[in-house]
C-alpha positions in Angstrom: -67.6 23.5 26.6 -65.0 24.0 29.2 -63.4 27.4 30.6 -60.4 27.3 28.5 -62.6 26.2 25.0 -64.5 29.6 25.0 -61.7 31.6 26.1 -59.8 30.3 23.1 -62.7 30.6 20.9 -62.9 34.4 22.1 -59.3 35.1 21.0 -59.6 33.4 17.7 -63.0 35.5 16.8 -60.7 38.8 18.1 -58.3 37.7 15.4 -60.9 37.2 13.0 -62.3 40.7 13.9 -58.9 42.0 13.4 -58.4 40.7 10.5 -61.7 42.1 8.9 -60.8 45.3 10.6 -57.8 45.3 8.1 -59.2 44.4 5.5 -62.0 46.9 6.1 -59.5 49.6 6.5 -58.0 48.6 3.2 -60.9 48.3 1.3 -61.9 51.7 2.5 -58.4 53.2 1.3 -58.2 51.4 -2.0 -61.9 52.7 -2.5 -60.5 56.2 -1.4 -57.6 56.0 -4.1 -60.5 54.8 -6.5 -62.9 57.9 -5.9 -59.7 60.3 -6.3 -58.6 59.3 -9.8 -62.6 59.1 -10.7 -62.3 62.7 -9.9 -59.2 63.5 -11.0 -60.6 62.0 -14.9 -64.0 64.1 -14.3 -62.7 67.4 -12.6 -61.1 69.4 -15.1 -59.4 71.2 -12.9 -57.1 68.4 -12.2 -56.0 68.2 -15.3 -54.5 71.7 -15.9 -51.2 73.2 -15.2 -50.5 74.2 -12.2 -49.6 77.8 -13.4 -53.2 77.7 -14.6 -54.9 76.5 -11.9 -53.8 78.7 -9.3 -54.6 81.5 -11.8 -57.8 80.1 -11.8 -58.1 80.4 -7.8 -56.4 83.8 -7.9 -58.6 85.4 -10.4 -62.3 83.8 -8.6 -61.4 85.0 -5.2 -62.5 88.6 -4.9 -59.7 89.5 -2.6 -57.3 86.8 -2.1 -56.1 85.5 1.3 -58.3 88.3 3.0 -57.7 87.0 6.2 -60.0 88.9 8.9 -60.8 86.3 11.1 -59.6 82.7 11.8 -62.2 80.3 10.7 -62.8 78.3 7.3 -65.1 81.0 5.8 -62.7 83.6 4.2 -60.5 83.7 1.2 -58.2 80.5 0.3 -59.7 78.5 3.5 -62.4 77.9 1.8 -60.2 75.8 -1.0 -59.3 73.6 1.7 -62.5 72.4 2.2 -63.4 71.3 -1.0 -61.1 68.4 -1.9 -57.8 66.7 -2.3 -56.9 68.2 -5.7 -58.0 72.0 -4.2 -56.0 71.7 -1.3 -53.1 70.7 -2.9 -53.5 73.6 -5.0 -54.3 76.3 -2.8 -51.2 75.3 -0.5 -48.7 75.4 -3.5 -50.1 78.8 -5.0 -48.2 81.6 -2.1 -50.0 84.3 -3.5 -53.3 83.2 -2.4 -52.0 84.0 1.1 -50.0 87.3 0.5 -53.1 89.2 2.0 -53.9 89.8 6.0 -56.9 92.1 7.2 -56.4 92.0 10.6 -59.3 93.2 13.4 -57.7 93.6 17.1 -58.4 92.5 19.8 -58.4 88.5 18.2 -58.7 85.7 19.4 -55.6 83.8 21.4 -55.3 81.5 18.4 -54.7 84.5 16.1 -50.6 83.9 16.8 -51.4 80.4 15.2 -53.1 81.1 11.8 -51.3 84.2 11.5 -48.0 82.1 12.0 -49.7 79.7 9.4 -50.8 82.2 6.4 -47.6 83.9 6.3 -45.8 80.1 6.4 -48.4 79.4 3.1 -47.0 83.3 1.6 -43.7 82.0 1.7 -41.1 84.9 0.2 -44.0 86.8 -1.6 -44.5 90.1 -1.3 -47.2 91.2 1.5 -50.5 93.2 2.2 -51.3 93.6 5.7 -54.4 95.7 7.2 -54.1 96.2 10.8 -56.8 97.7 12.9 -57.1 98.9 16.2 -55.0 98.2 19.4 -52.0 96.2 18.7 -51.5 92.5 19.7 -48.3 92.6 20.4 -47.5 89.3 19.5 -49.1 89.0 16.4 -47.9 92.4 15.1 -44.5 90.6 16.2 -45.0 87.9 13.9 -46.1 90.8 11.3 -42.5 92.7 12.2 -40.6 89.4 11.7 -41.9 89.5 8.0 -41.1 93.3 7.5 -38.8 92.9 4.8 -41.7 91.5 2.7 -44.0 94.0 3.7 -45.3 96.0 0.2 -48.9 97.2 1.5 -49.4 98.4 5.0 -52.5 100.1 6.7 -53.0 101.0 10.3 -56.1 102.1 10.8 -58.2 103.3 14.3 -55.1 103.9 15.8 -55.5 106.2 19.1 -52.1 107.6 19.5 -48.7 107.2 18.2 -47.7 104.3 20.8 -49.4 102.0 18.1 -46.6 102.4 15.3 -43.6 103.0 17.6 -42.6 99.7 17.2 -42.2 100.5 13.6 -38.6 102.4 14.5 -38.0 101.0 17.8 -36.5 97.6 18.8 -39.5 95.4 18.3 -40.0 96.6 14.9 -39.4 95.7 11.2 -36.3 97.6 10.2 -36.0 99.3 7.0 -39.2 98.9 4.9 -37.4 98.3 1.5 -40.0 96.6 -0.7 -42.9 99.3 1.0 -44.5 101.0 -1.7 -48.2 101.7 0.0 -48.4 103.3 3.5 -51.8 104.4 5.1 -52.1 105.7 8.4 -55.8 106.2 9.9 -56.3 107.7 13.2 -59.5 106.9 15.4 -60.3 110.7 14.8 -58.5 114.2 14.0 -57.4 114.6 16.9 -55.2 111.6 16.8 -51.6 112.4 16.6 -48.4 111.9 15.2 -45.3 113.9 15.6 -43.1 115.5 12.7 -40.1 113.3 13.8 -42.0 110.3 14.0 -43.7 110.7 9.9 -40.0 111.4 9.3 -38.9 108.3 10.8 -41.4 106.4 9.3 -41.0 107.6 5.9 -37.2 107.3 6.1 -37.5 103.3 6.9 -39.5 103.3 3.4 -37.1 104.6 0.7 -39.3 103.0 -2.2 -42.9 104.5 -1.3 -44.8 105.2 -4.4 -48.3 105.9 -2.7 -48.5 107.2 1.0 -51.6 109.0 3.0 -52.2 110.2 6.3 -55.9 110.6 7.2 -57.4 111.8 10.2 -53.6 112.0 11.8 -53.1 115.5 13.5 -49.5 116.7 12.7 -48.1 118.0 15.5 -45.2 119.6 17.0 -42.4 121.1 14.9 -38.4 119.5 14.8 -35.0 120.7 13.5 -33.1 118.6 11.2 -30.5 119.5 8.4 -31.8 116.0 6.8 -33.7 116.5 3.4 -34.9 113.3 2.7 -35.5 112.4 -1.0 -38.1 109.8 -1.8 -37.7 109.6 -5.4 -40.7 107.2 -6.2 -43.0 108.6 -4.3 -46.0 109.1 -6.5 -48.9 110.3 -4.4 -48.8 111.7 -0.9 -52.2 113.2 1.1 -52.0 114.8 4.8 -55.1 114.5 6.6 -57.4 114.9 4.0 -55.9 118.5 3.5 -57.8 119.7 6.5 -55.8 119.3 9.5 -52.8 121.6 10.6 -49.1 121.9 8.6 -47.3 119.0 8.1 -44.2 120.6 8.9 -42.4 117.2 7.7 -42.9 119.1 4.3 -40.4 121.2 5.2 -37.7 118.3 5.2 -38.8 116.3 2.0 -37.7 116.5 -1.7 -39.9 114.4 -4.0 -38.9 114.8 -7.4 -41.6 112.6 -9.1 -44.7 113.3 -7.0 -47.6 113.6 -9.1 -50.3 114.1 -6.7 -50.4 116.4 -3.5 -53.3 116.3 -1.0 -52.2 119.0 2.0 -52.7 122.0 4.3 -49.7 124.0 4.1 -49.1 127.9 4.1 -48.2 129.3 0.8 -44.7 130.4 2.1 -44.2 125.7 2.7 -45.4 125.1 -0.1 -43.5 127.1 -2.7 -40.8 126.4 -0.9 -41.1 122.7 -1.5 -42.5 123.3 -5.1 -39.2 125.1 -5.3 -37.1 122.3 -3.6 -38.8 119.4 -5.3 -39.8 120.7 -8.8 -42.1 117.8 -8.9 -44.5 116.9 -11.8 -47.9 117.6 -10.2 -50.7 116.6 -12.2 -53.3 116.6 -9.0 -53.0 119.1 -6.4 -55.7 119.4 -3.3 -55.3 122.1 -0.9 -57.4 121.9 2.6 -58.2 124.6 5.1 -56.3 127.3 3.6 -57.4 131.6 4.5 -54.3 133.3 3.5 -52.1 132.1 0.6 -49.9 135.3 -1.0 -48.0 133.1 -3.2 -50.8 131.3 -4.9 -50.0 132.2 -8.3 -46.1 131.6 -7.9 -47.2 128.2 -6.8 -49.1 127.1 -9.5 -46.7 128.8 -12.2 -44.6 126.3 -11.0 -47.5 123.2 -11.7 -47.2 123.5 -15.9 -48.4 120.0 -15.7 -51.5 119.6 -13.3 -54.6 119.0 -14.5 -56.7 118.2 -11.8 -57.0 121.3 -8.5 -58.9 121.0 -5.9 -59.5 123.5 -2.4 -61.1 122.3 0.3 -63.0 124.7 2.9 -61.3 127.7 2.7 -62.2 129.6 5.9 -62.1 133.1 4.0 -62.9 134.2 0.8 -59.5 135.8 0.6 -58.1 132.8 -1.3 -61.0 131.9 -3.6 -61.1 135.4 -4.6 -56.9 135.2 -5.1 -57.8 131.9 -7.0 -60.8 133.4 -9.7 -58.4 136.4 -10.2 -55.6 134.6 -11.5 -57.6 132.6 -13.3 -59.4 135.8 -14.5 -56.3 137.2 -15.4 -54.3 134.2 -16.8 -56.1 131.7 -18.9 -52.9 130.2 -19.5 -51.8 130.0 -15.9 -52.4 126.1 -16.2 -51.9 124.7 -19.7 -53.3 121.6 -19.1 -55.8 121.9 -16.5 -59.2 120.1 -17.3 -60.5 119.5 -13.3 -61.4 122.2 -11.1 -63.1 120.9 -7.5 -64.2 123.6 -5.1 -65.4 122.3 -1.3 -67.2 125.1 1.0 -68.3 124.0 4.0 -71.1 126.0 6.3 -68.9 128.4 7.3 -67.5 129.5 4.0 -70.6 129.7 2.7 -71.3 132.3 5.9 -68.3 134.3 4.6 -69.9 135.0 1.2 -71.7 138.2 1.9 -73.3 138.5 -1.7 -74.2 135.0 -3.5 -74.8 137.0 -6.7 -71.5 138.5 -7.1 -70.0 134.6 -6.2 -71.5 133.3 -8.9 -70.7 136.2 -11.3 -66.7 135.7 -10.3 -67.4 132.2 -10.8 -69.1 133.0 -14.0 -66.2 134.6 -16.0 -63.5 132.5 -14.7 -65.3 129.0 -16.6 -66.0 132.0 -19.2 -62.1 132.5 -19.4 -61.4 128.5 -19.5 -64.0 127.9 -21.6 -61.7 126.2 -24.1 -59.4 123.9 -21.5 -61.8 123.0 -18.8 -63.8 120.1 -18.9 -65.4 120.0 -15.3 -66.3 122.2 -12.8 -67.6 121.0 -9.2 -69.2 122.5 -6.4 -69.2 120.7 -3.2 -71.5 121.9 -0.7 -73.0 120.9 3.2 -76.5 121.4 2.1 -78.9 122.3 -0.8 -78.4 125.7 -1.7 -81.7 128.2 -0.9 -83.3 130.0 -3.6 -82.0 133.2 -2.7 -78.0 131.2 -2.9 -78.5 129.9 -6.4 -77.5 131.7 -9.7 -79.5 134.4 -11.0 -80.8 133.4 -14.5 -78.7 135.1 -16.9 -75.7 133.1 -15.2 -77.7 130.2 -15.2 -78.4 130.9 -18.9 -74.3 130.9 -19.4 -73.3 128.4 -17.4 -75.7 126.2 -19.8 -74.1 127.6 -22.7 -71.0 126.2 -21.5 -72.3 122.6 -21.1 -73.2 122.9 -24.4 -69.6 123.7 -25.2 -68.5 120.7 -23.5 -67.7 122.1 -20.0 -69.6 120.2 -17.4 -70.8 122.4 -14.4 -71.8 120.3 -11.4 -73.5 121.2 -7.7 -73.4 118.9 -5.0 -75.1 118.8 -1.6 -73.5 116.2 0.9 -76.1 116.1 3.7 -78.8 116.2 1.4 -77.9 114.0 -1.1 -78.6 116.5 -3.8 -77.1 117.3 -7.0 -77.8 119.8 -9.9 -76.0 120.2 -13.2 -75.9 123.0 -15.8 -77.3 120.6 -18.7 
């Protein structure tokens, strides 16, 4: 066979191959198509609404579109993976992907799936967990979407350099769909000025739920501005132990309904005064001197649930069992009351005895409203700390009445109850 023989007969078995290649390829689609409408008949899933389906996915995922690293392993990715029918699914539901837990640093393809996820979110509304040092250009992205933002949390930030962008040029703008704000500082002595929670809370005019924790208030500022936030709900500085927020000064919230703060007595009655707000939980933090107590909680018909945190003096706890003494009326509809004493307070109370005897006839005089009583403590109380036994012997008799008396040690993990 000559030269030009097999070279032809080499270019007519490429053809050939070709050709099968084609038909391979086909045969593999048309088998492909096949398999998909097998699974579409046997997977039920298929078959349902698309309303219902992505309810389906919404309701199984524990937290949906809890993005906290890129990868194929966390919340809606994992529909991806699973088939034609899923995919197509999980891409058309947005509110799988409304949700962003974000670690910094990332990784340099962070921009990309974050760019991605919010793409998927479409115009839904938005919860976004940052933590950390800022990526700029991802929190960019973030700021881009600010007008969609209804969840935010910062947490671990070090200093107030991580949220100027909120109110500077790189930021969001007004926050008008915001309605949950939390700010967590690395530690208490992370700081944030008055002006700058003013700011922040003025760019949100629909907060319902805001907290400050671990963010040391600091420095004082002069403006005629009251700002009213009149859905704001629930509002907590610092876990109530950590210095004035003097932003109180400058706030009217009319509908607030729970209050967790350090404030002097004078602040607060002033913005009980200013607000007249319907308090049903108040938590005060870090407090030794408070004159006005009883004014302030004349003014709280409505609270039910009070709670002081490490009082550093037993000038105010004894101001508090008075007027509870004295008024069993004071607070109509009180049911909660939550007492926190830390190692020093307990190194203020010179006689345990008469502690518990004050303590005594005040659940004595609310025998009738109060349904719990709670005693936070740093450590297991001594012998020599805890009741003597004829208050022991009432404080039962109260349980038995319905009022629930309740010790608990922190460090030790302990806890002792009047039953």
């Amino acid at each position: 066979m000559s030269i030009q023989e097999l070279r032809a007969q080499i270019t007519k078995l490429d053809t050939e191959i070709g050709s099968q290649r084609a038909l391979l390829r086909k045969l593999e689609r048309d088998r492909s198509l096949t398999q998909r409408r097998l699974n579409t008949i046997l997977d039920p899933m298929s078959r349902l609404p698309l309303e219902i389906s992505s309810e389906i996915f919404l309701q199984t995922l524990a937290q949906p579109g809890a993005l906290h690293i890129p990868g194929a392993l966390h919340g809606p990715m994992l529909l991806l993976s699973v088939c034609n029918t899923w995919t197509d699914i999980a891409l058309a539901t947005a509110a799988l992907w409304t949700t962003m837990r974000i670690a910094f640093p990332c990784t340099r393809h962070m921009k990309k799936v974050v760019l991605t996820w919010l793409e998927r979110a479409r115009n839904r509304p938005l919860s976004i967990s940052l933590q950390g040092t800022f990526d700029q250009d991802v929190v960019g992205i973030i700021w881009e979407h600010g007008q969609q933002l209804k969840q935010l949390e910062i947490s671990e930030m070090e200093d107030a350099r991580v949220i100027n962008a909120l109110w500077e040029g790189t930021g969001p703008g007004p926050l008008s769909l915001l309605e949950k704000l939390i700010l967590r500082g690395r530690n208490a002595d992370d700081g944030l000025s008055s002006r700058e929670i003013f700011q922040l809370l003025r760019l949100a005019p629909n907060l319902t739920e805001c907290h400050f924790v671990n963010v040391h208030n600091l420095h004082d500022f002069d403006t005629g501005e009251i700002l009213v936030l009149s859905r704001l709900r629930r509002l907590a500085f610092g876990a109530g132990i950590l210095p004035d927020p003097v932003v109180l000064d400058h706030l009217s919230l009319p509908h607030l309904e729970a209050l967790v703060i350090t404030a002097t007595s004078t602040d607060l009655l002033a913005f009980l005064k200013r607000s007249s707000p319907p308090l049903r939980e108040l938590a005060l933090g870090k407090v030794s001197y408070f004159p006005d107590i009883v004014e302030c909680l004349h003014l709280l018909p409505n609270l039910r649930w009070f709670e002081v945190l490490f009082l550093e003096s037993t000038y105010v706890m004894e101001q508090i069992f008075a007027a509870f003494i004295e008024s069993p009326s004071l607070l109509p509809h009180l049911d909660t009351f939550v007492l926190h004493l830390d190692e020093e307070d307990l190194d203020f109370i010179p006689v345990f005895s008469s502690f518990w005897e004050d303590l005594n006839r005040v659940l004595i005089a609310w025998r009738t409203q109060l349904k719990g009583f709670h005693l936070i403590l740093p450590y297991k109380l001594l012998g020599s700390q805890m009741p003597a036994p004829e208050v022991i012997t009432s404080l039962r008799e109260l349980a038995v009445d319905g009022l629930h008396v309740q010790l608990t040690a922190i460090a030790d993990q302990w806890d002792y109850t009047f039953d």
